[in-house]
N, C-alpha and C positions, 0 to 999 in steps of 0.2 A: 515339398508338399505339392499336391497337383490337385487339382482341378476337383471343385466338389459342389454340389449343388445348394444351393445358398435356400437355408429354411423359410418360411413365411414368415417366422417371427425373431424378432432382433430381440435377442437378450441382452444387455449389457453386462451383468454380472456374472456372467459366465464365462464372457467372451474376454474379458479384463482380468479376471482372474488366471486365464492360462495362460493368455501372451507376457501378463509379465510375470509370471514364473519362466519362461520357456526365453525372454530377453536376459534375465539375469540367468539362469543356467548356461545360455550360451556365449555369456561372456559381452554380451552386445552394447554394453554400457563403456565398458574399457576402450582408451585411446589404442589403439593397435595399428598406426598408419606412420609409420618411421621417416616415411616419405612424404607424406604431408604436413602440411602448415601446420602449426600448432595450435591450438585455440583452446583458452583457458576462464573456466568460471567458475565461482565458490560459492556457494551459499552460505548465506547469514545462518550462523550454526545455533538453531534453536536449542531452548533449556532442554536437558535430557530429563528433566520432569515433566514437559510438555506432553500436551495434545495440541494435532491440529486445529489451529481456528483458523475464520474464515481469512483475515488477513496472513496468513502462512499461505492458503490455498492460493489468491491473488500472486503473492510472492514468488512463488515457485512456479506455477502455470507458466508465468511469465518465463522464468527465467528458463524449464523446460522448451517451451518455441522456438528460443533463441538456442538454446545447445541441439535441440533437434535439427533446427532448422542448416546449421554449424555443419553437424553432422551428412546429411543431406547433400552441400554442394562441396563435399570433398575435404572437407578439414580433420587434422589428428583433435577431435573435441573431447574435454575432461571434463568434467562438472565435477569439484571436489565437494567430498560431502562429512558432513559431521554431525557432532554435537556439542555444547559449550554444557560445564560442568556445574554452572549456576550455581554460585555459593550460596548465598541467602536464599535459595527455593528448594535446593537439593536440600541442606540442612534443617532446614522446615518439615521437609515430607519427615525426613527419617528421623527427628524430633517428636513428631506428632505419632509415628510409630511406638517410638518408648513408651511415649505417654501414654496411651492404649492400653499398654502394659505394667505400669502405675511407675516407670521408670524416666528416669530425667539425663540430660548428655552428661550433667556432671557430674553423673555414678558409675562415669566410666574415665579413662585414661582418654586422653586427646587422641594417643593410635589408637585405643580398641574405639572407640568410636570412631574413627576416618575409616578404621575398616571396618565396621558396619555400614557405613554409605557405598564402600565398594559392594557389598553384597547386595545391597539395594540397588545399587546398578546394573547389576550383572542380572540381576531377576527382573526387573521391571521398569531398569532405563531406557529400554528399546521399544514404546508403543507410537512415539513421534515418527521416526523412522518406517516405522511397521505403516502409519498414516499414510507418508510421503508414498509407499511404494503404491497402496490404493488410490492416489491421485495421477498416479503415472510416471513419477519421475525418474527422470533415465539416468542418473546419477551411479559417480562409480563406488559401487558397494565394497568393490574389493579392496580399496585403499580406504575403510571410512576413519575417518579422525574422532579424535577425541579431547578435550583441550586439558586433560588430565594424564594424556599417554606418557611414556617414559619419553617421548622425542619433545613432544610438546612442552615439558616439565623444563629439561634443558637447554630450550632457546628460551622459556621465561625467565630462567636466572641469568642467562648470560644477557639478555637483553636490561635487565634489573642494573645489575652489576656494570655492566657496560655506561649507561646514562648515567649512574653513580657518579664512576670514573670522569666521565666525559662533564659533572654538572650539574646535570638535569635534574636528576632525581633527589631530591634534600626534605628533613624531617625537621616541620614546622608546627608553629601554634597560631591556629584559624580557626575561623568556624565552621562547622557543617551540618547537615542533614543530620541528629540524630534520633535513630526511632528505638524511643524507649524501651518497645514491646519485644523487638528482638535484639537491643542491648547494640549496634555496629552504626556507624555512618553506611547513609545511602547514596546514591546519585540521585541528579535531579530528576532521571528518569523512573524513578521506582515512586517519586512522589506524585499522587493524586491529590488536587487541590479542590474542595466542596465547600457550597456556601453553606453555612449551619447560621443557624439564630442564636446570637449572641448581644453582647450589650457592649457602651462605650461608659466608661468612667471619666470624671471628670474631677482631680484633684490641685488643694492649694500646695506651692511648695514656697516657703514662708523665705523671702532676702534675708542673707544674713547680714550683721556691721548694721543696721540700720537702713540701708541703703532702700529706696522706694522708688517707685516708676515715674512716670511722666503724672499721672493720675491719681499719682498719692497713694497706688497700692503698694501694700508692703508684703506681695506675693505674686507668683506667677504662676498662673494656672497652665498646668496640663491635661493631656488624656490621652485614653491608653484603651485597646482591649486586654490586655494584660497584665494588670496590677500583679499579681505576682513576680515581677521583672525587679519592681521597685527597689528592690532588696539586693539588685547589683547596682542601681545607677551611678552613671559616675561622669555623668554633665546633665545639660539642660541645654540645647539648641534653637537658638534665633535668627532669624532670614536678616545677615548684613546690612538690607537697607528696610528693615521692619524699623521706623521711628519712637514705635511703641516702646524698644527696648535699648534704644540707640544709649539710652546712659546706665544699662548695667551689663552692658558686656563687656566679660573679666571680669566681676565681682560674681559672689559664690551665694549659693541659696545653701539652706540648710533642711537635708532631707529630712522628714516629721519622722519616719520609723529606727531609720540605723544610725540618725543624725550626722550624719557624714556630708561632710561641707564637698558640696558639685560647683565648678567652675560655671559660667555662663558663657556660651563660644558661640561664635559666629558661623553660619554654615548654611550654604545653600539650598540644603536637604531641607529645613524646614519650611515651611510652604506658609506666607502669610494669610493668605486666602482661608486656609482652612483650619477652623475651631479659633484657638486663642492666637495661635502663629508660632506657640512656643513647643517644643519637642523634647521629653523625656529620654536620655541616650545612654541606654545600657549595651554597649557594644560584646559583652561576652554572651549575647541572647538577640543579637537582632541581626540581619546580614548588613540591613542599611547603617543601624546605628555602629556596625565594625566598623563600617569606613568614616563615618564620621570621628571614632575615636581615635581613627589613625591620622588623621586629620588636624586632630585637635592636639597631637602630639601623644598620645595615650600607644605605649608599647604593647602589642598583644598581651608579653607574658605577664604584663602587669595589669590587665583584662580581668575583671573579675568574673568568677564562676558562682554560680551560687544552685545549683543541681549535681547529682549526680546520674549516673548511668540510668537507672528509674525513673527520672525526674523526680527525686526528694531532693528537697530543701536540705544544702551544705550550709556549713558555715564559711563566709569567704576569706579572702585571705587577710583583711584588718579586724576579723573576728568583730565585726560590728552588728551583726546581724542578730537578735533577741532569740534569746533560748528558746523562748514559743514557738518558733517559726521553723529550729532547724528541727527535719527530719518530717516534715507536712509533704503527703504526693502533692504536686504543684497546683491542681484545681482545689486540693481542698485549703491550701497555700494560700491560695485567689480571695477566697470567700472568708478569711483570715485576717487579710491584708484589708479587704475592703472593709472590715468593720473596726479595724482598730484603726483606720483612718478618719471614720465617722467619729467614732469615741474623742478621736485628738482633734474635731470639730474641721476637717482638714477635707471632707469628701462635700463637693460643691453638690447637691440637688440637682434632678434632672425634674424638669418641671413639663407635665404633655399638656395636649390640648383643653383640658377639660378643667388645668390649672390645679392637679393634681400633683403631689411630690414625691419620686419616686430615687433610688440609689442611683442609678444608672440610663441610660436613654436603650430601649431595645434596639438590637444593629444587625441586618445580616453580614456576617463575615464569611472572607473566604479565606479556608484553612486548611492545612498540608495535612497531608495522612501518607502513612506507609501503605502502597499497596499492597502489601502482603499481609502485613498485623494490625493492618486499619489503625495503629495508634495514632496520635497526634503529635506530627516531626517536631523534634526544640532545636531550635538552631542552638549552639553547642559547643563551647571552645574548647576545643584537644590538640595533644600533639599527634598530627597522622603524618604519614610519608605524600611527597608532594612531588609531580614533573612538573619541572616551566615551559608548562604549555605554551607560553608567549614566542618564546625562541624555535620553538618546534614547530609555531603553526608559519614561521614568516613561507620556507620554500612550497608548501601546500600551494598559499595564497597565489608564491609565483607561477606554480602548476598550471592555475584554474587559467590564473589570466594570460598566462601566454598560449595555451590550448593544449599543454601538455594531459590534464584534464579536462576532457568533457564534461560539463554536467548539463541534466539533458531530465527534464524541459529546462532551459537556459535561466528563464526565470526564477531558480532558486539560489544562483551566483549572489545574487543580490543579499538575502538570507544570511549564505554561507559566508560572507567576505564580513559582512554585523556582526558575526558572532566569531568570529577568528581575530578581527581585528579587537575585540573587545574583550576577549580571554583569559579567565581565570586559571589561577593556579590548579590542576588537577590533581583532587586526593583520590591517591589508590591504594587506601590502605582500610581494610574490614577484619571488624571482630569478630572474627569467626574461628572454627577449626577445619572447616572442607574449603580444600582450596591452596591456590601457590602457595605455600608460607615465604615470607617475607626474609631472603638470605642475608638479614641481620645479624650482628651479635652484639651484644655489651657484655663490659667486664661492670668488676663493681662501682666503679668511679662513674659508669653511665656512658664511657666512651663506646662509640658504635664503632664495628667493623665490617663491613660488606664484604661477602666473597661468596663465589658460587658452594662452597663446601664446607662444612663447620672446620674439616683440617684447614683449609686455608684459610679460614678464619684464625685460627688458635697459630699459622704459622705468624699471621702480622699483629699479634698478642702475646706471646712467649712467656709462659710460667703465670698468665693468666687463666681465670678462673670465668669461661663465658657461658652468657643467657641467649639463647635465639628468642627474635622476637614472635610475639605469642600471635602477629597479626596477619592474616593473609591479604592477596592482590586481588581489587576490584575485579570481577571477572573482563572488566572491559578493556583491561590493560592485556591479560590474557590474549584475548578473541583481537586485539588491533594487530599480531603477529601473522591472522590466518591467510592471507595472501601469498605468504613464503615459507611459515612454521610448518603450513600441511603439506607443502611437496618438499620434505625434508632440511630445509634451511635451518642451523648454519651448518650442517653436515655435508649437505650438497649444494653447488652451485646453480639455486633454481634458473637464471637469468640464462648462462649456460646450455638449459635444454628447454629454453624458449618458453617455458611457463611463468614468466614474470619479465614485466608487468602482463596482471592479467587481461584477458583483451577488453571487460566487463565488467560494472557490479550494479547487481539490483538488488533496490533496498527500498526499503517504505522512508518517503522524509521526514517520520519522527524520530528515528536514529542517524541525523547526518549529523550530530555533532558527537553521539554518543559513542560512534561506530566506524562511519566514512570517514572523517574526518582524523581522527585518531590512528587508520591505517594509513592513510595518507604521513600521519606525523612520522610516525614509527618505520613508515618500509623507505621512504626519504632521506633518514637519518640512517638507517640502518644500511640499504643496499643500497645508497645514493640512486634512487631511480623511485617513480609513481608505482604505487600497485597496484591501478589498474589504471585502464586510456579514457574509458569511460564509466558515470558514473550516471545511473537510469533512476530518477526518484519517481514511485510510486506513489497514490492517492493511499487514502485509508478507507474500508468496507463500512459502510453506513447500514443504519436499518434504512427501513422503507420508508420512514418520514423526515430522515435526513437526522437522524441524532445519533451520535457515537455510540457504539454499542458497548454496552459493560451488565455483568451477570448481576449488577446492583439494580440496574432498569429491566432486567430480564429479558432486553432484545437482543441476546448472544443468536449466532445461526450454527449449529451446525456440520461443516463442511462433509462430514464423514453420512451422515444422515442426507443429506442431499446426495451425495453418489449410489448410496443405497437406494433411492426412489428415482434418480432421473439418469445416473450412471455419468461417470467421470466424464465421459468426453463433455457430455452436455454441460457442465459444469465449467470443464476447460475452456469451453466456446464460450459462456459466458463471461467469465473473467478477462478472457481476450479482447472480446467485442465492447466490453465497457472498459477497458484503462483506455484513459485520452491525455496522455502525457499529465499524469500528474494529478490530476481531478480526480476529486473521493468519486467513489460508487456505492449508488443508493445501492441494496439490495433488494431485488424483484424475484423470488420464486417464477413467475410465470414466465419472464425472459428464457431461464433455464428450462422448464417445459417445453419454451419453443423452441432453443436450440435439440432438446432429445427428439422431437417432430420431425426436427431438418437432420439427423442423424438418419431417422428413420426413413426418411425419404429419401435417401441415398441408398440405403440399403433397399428400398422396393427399387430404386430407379436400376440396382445392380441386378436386380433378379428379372425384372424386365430385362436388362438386356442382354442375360443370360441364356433367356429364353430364345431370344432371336438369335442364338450361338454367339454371340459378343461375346470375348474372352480375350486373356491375359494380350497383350503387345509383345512383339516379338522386339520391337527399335524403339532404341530412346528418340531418333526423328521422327518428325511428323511422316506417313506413308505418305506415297502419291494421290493425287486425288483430280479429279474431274468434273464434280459435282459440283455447283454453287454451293449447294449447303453444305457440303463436307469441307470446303474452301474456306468458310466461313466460320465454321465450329473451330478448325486449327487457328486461323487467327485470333478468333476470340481467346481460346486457352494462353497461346503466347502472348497477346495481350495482360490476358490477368496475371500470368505467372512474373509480367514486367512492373505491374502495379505492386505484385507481393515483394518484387524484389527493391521495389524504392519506398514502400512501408517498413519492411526490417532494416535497412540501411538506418532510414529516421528515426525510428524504433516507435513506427507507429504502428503499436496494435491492434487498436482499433481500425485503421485501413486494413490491416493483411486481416482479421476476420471478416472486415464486409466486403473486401475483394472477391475471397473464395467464396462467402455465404453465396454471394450475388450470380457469382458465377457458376455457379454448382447447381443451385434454387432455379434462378431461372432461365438463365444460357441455355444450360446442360439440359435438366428434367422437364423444365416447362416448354420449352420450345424446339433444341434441337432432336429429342428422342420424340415430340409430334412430326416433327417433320418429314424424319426417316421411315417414321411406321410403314408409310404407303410403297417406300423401295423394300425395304424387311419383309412382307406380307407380301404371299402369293395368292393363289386361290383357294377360295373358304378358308382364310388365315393361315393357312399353310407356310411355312419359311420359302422365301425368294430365292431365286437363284439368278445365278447370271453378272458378271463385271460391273455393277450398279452396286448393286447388293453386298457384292464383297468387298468393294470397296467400303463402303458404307459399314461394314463390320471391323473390318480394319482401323477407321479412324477413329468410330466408336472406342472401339478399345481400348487405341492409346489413346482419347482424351480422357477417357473413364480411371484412366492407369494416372494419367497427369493428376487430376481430380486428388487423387488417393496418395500420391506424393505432395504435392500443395498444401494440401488440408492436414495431412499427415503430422506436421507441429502442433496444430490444435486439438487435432482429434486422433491420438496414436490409436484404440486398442481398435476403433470398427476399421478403420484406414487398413491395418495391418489384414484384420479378419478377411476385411475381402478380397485384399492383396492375393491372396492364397484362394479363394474361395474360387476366384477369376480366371487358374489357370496352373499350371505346373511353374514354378519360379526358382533361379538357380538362388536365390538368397532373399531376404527379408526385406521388409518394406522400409525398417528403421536402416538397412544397407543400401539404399536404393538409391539413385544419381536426382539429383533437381534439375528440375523440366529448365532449358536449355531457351531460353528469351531472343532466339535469332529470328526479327522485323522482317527477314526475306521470306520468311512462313508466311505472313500477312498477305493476303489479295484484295486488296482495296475494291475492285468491279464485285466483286461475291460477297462483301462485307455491305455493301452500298445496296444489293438486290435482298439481301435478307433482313437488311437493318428494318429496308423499307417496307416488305413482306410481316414483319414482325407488328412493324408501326400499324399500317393497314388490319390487319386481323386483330389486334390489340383494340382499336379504336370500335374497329364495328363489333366485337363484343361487348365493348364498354359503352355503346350507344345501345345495343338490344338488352343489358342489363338494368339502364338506366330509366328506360321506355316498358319496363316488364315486356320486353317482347318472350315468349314460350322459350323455352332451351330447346327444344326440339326442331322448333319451328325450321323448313328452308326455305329461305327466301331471296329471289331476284336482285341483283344487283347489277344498277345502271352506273357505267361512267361517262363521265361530261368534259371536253375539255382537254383529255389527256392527250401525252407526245406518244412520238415513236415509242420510245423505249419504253413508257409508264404501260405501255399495249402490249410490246415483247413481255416486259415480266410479267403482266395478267394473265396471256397466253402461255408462260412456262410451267405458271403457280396455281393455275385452275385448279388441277386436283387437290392443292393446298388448301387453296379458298375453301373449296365445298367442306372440306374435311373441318378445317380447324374452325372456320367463321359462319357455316352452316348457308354459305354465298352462293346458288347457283339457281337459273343461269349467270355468267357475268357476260352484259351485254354492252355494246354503247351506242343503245337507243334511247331516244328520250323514254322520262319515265311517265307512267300513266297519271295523271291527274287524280288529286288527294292527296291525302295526307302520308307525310315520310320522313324518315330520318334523313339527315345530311350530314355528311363530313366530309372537310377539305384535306385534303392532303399534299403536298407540293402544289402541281400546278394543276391538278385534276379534283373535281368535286364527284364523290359516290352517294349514290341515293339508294332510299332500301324502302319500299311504297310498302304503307302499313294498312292502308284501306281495306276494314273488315279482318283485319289481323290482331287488332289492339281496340278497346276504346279511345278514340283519340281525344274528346270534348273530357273523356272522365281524366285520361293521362294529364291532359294539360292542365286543369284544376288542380290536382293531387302534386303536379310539378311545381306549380305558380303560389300553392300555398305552403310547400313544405321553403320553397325559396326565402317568404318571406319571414317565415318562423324562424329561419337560420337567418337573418337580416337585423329581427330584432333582439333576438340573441346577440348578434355581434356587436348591438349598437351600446347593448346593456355591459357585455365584458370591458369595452372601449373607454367607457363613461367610468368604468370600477378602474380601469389602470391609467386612467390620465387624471386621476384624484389621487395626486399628494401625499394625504396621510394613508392611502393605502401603501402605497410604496415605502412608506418608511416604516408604518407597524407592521407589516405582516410579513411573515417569514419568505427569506427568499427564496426556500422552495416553493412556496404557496404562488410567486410572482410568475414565477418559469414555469410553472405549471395552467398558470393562468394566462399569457403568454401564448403561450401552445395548445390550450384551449382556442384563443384566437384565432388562431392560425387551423387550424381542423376545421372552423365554422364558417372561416373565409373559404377556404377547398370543398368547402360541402354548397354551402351558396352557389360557387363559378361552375358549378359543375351541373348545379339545378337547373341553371340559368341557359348554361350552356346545351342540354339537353333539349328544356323548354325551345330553345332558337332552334334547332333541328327540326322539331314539329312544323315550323311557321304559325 
């Protein structure tokens, strides 16, 4: 493409929409560098029922930077990409499909329904993806995965089957997550937990034998939000050194409904402190009261159940339970229980303020919900298949701490090693029919058989007659494969062609134990080695007043509607400029405005210097140069490009955005293209000519070209646009080499004469702005005091002065008598006489009373944050916000003040 003239108006949507069609047609995603490093990244393979939200945007932005950035200084980079097949979301959509249609799954055959999900996929599993590509991600399309593919299918079982083998993986009876509404166990991560308004019960449970407390009761009071429970108990729990009850434990109460004699056991879980000190322990319904009962000696299978899949009322397994009861939905169970306890005189009074008597005391609770079917989770005793996570997490741990893995910000080591070292049995196993099935078999007797193939099942069964089990794998067991399942493992040796371990992962830290963690167990165990070096945890997208976003509070953003009004890059830069290792980000609309403003203004800065024939570079070196300021723009660029390159090292984002911002905004636009105007400009603005000039276009260009490689990971589609708009170029800007960080480009004397140049005209604007002196105005300036050399760069930078700071003459005579601005500068004081130029008597009132306004402002913020109960009641946005309020009104003050003193 060659050389075009760059429009007056920046589109984004236009300009996004062809480059990456025109990236992905020409293959420019694809590792294709046989001879280069290998460099390898995955993404966290979103539900194929997804849209993008804003936390995907975050996710990927990022991880885009980094494979860009990859890409850029030379490496073979992969970004694998996919989708995970989400059992319980996919079967949902296409569920709720039937239903539509007044049709149910169980009107079909297990396959004829998995292959309507495949249909459903093929039509409308790809709008996440279709997302990704509107956000920019350079990801390789041609390999995309699927965690239902026929490759993927075969390292799930052999991975299944293998832990079998090996152990690991055993069919237990525990509790779990179950959500009634869609009938399967969940993970802890699919649970949402809400305070609702509820109430606390308070019942007698009557000593059996006679036996009576310290206080001559002859019961022991509990409570419960859960009276429906009652109906499995099967102890009653007291804090060992509670004295209250020191003489009836081991003796048995006798429960009032199913009259089932409960032991009295000792156990730390009860809390004396709180209510009566005694605790009701239904272990086949509670997660705390399991361990308690395991505790107490109580065998899970001997656990009682008393629900089924619905949450109806079963009968349990000593049939004690009263025929009234069995087959009640559990709340209407509740409201059951509670009155025949009243009736048995057995339900204590909750007595309020007002010495009214009431069933129950009102309570907010907080209570688990399915995110998907909003029911309310029962914890649940089943038999599900189980890994011993405990054995699997020890070589992780040894990962992290010997540095084998990164994790990064460091500060989540701590987290991750709490929650590893404390590690539950991991069930993966879901009611479903979409999804791995579970390479089970039993014969009649109940015997299981494990094998990758029902033949090989039926070979270590002979003349048996087998069932596969009806249960699919967690999708997370799945998805812990993808580091090695998606570049072909166990068929190819990924380690072999250098893509494992991968060099990377970034992930949001609410999936580090769901997700990181579990590949870490699985690619350890599996290809003895990390799957990946490091491990990048992300904040979470906040709304704007700092509260977690859910479509329940209706502050969801977005992210697809935001690139439609401010266009992707701006968007990209946003998400950049706010990850600070690990810290949620509010969301600000206007941030992103201003990042499409500084989009914009690179594209006028391009068209400006288009006009002065600045175009494409011919050298990745910096040209030769002669000029202080051209001396000085190359240092500066190699500089920034040194800051971007010890920002992505750390994997600080937010530096490598406000490296470039900074440098691009005001290096570049604001100061180096004023400065050259007056070599570019000939007569009556005519283009210059002459070895000044050319040079001057020359280095222009390759800083302008750096610019556009730099930024080029944040901001791909305008970076690319004016790559090409700038000049004829032998290949693309996502092909293009990273600006080259060699210090010997640096001239410290040319850095030194324009830092100070910049300071100087910087300041006497900010004194004429401060002072209303006219924008137009030009006015004299005296120096007083100065050296040799502060006189040589005066006499270089004259035409500077006049131009940018409206400075002329620059004299070093004394200055006239009256009133004037001052400013120090090194070792030289400049004065700028205002006499008859300004009101000076009206300025310094108007200075003197806006000072003190801002004074008493600060005294008023000062007094609200060193008050105590402020600090503890108010949100701590509200703190930082206030805070930084402080600080704005201290900078407005010093600055009044500061001005005021210039007057005299």
């Amino acid at each position: 493409m060659s050389e075009q003239d760059i429009p007056k108006t920046f589109d984004p949507a236009e300009i996004e929409a062809r480059w990456y069609a025109h990236w992905e047609e020409t293959g420019a995603f694809r590792p294709e560098r046989p001879d280069a490093e290998p460099w390898t990244l995955v993404n966290p393979p979103p539900n194929v029922t997804g849209n993008l939200h804003i936390g995907h945007a975050l996710d990927n932005t990022l991880q885009d930077v980094l494979v860009r950035h990859a890409r850029l200084t030379g490496k073979d980079a992969k970004w694998v990409v996919g989708t995970d097949h989400a059992g319980i979301a996919t079967q949902m959509v296409v569920e709720r499909q039937l239903n539509e249609r007044q049709q149910k799954r169980t009107d079909f055959s297990r396959e004829d329904f998995v292959a309507k999900v495949w249909e459903w996929k093929e039509e409308s599993g790809g709008n996440i993806t279709r997302q990704l590509r509107r956000l920019g991600c350079s990801m390789d399309w041609s390999n995309e995965q699927f965690t239902m593919d026929p490759n993927f299918v075969s390292a799930v079982l052999k991975v299944f089957v293998d832990l079998y083998n090996d152990g690991l993986i055993y069919r237990d009876k525990r509790l779990v997550n179950w959500d009634p509404g869609l009938k399967t166990a969940i993970s802890d991560l699919e649970v949402e937990t809400g305070e609702i308004a509820g109430h606390f019960w308070r019942f007698r449970y009557p000593l059996a034998g006679g036996a009576a407390l310290a206080d001559g009761r002859d019961y022991i009071e509990v409570a419960t939000t859960r009276p429906e429970t009652m109906l499995a108990d099967m102890a009653v729990a007291v804090h060992p050194g509670d004295e209250r009850y020191a003489s009836v434990i081991g003796k048995e109460i006798e429960q009032p409904i199913t009259g089932r004699r409960l032991r009295i056991v000792a156990d730390e879980h009860a809390d004396p402190e709180l209510g009566s000190g005694a605790v009701k322990i239904t272990p086949g319904h509670d997660f705390n009261d399991f361990e308690v009962g395991k505790r107490a000696g109580i065998a899970p299978g001997d656990m009682l159940n008393m629900f089924d899949a619905d949450a109806h009322v079963v009968q349990t397994a000593d049939g004690l339970v009263p025929d009234a009861f069995v087959g009640l939905e559990r709340f209407e169970a509740r409201k059951a229980i509670v009155a025949a306890m009243k009736e048995l005189g057995c339900l204590i009074a909750h007595v309020d303020t007002d010495g009214e008597e009431h069933d129950a005391e009102p309570r907010k609770t907080q209570t688990p919900f399915g995110d998907r079917s909003n029911a309310v989770i029962e914890p649940w005793l089943t038999d599900q298949w189980y890994v011993d996570a405990e054995t699997l997490a020890k070589r992780p741990m040894d990962a992290v701490r010997s540095g084998d893995i990164q994790i990064v910000p460091k500060s989540w080591e701590k987290t991750f090693f709490n929650w590893m070292e404390n590690i539950q049995p991991w069930c993966i196993s879901r009611q479903l029919w979409w999804g791995h099935r579970i390479p089970a078999w039993y014969d009649e007797d109940g015997r299981v058989y494990v094998a990758e193939t029902e033949a090989d099942a039926q070979a270590q069964a002979p003349g048996k007659t087998l069932r596969q089990d009806d249960d699919v794998l967690d999708t997370w067991f799945s998805s812990a494969l993808w580091p090695f399942a998606t570049q072909g493992w166990p068929d190819t040796d990924v380690k072999a062609l250098g893509r494992y371990p991968n060099d990377v992962l970034v992930s949001g830290f609410d999936i580090l134990f769901f997700w990181d963690a579990r590949m870490m167990m699985q690619g350890m165990h599996l290809l003895d080695e990390v799957p990946f070096r490091t491990l990048y945890l992300h904040g979470l997208v906040r709304a704007a007043d700092g509260q977690k976003m859910s479509k329940s509070k209706g502050n969801t953003v977005d992210p697809i509607g935001l690139i439609d009004q401010y266009g992707a890059d701006a968007l990209r830069f946003f998400m950049t400029a706010m990850e600070s290792q690990g810290r949620d980000i509010k969301m600000d609309v206007g941030r992103i405005e201003g990042y499409r403003n500084f989009a914009t203004k690179l594209w006028n800065a391009a068209r400006f210097a288009q006009g002065y024939g600045i175009g494409a570079s011919q050298s990745v070196a910096p040209p030769a140069t002669t000029l202080a300021v051209n001396r000085w723009i190359v240092g500066e660029t190699i500089k920034t490009a040194e800051t971007l390159d010890l920002a992505i090292a750390d994997y600080r984002f937010d530096g490598f955005a406000s490296g470039i911002y900074h440098f691009t905004w005001n290096r570049f636009c604001d100061w180096y293209l004023e400065l050259i105007k007056p070599i570019l400009q000939g007569e009556e603005g005519a283009r210059a000519e002459g070895p000044e000039a050319e040079e001057t276009r020359l280095v222009a260009g390759w800083v302008l070209d750096q610019i556009l490689v730099m930024l080029h990971p944040i901001m791909p589609f305008i970076t690319e646009e004016l790559w090409h708009k700038l000049g004829d170029r032998p290949y693309d800007l996502i092909q293009a080499k990273w600006v080259e960080a060699d210090s010997r480009s640096i001239d410290v004397e040319a850095a030194r004469e324009i830092d100070w140049l910049v300071d100087l005209v910087g300041a006497i604007r900010g004194a004429r702005s401060e002072l209303n002196v006219p924008a137009g105005a030009r006015l004299p300036l005296h120096v007083l005091d100065a050296s040799e050399d502060t006189l040589a760069r005066l006499s270089r930078n004259e035409t500077a002065l006049s131009r940018l700071a409206r400075a002329e003459p620059v004299s070093t005579t004394q200055a006239p008598a009256g009133g004037a601005a001052q400013i120090v500068l090194d070792e030289a004081t400049y004065v700028i006489p205002l006499e008859g130029v300004i009101d000076l008597q009206a300025e310094r009132t108007r200075l003197r009373k806006n000072a003190e306004a801002a004074a008493k402002e600060i005294g008023s913020i000062e007094k609200r944050l060193a008050n105590p109960n402020f600090r503890a009641k108010a949100k701590p946005e509200v703190v930082t916000e206030t805070e930084a309020k402080l600080a704005e009104k201290r900078d407005e003050r010093d600055r009044l003040e500061a001005a005021l003193a210039r007057l005299g």
